[in-house]
N, C-alpha and C positions, 0 to 999 in steps of 0.2 A: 555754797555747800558743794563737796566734792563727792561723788560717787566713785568705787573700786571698778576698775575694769572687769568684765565677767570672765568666770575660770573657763570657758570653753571659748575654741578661737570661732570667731566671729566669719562667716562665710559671705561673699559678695556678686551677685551675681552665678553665673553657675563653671563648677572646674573644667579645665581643658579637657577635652577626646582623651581618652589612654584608656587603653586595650588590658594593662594589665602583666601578672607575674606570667600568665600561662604565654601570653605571644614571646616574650622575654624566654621562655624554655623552649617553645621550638625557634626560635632565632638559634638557640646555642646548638638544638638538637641539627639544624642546618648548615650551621659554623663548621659542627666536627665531621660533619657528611660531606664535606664541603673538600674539609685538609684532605681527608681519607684518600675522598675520590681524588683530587688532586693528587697526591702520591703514587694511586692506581694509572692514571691518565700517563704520567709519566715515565712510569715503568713500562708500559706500553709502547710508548713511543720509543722508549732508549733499544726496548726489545727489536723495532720497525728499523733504526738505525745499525744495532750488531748485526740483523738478521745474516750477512752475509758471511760474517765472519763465524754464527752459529753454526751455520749447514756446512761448514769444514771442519768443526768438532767432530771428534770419535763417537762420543753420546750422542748425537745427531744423528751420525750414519747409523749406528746400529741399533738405531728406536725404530722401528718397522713402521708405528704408529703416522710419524712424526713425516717418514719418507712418501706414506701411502695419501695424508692430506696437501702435503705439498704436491704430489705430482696428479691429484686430481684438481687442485689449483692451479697447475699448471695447463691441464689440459682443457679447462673452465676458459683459459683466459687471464687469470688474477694470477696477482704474484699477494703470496701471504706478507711479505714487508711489507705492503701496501694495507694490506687490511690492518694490520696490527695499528700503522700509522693513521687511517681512519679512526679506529675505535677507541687510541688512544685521544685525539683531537678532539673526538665527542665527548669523552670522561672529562675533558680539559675543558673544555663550552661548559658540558653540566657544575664541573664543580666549580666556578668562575661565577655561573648563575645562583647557588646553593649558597657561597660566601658572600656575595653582594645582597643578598636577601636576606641573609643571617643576620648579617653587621645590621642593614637597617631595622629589623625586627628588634634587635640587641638596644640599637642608639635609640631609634625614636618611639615604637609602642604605642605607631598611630592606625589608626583603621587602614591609610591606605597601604603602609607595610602587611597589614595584615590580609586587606582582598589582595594584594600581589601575591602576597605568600600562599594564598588558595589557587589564587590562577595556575601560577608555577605548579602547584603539589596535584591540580587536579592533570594536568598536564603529564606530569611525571609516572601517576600512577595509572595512565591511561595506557602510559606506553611498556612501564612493567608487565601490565596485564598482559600485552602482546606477545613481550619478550618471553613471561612466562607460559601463554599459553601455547608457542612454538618448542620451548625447551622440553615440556610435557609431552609433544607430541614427537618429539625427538627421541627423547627416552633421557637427557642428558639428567639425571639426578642431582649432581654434585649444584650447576647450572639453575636450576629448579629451586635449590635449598636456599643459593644465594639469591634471587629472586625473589622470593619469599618473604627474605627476611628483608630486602630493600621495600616490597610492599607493606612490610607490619610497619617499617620506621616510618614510612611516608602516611600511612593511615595514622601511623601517632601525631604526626604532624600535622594533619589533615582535623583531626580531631581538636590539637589544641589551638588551633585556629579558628574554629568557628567556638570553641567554647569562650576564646577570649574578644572575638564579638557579640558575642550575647551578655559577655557581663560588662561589655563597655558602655560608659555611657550618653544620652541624647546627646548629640551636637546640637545645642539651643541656642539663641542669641543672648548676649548677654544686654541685658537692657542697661546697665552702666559704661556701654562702648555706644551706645545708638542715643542718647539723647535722656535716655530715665521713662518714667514716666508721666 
């Protein structure tokens, strides 16, 4: 006597670790934070390389602004092509760390992409808070808004990370790898 196979697939044991659609959305939401800042980091840097050739423009000389942070720069110590080449370096580390975190959130949608991807964001948004609470104290507005809004992305991130450990499921042994019972 033959019995039909049953219409619901049959489960064995218990399925892999995965995190899930939501780790999958901030991986991408980290990818494109990722190119941005890279783009940013770069333009920075290429800024740190013209810089010499900027301060001989005409718009140069005749920005007031532009002459009066240079030559407190100057009298600080620092040469502004230098900081520019800093800050770009740093956008270029961050957004190097933002795409290798991405990718792996993206490919794999295992827990431990996903507590990296909180270490990293707890980290990130530790030092936004800094960054934003000097710009406030600055007065710098424009600085402040983008701040902001680098805070709300990284709380987004922040958020679907731990939402997509709570819906992932027990890492249990599987009794069909160990011997049965």
């Amino acid at each position: 006597m033959t019995y039909a196979p049953p219409s619901y697939p049959m489960q064995y044991g218990y399925p892999p670790t995965s995190v899930g659609r939501t780790a999958r959305w901030a991986g991408i939401l980290w990818l494109i934070m990722g190119i941005v800042t890279l783009l940013m980091g770069g333009c920075f840097s290429g800024v740190g390389v013209m810089w010499t050739e900027l301060q001989k423009s005409p718009a140069f000389q005749q920005n007031a602004e532009w002459q009066r942070l240079s030559q407190e720069m100057q009298n600080a110590g620092f040469d502004l092509r230098y900081l520019f080449f800093v800050f770009g370096g740093l956008l270029l580390v961050y957004a190097l760390i933002t795409i290798i975190i991405g990718i792996w959130l993206i490919a794999s949608k295992t827990k431990a992409a996903s507590i990296t991807g909180l270490i990293f964001d707890g980290l990130f948004l530790f030092i936004l808070l800094i960054f934003l609470a000097a710009q406030i104290v600055g007065g710098d507005i424009l600085g402040s808004g983008m701040s902001l809004l680098l805070l709300a992305l990284h709380i987004l991130i922040l958020i679907w990370l731990i939402k997509s450990l709570r819906e992932s499921q027990p890492n249990l042994p599987n009794p069909y790898l160990y011997g049965g019972y």
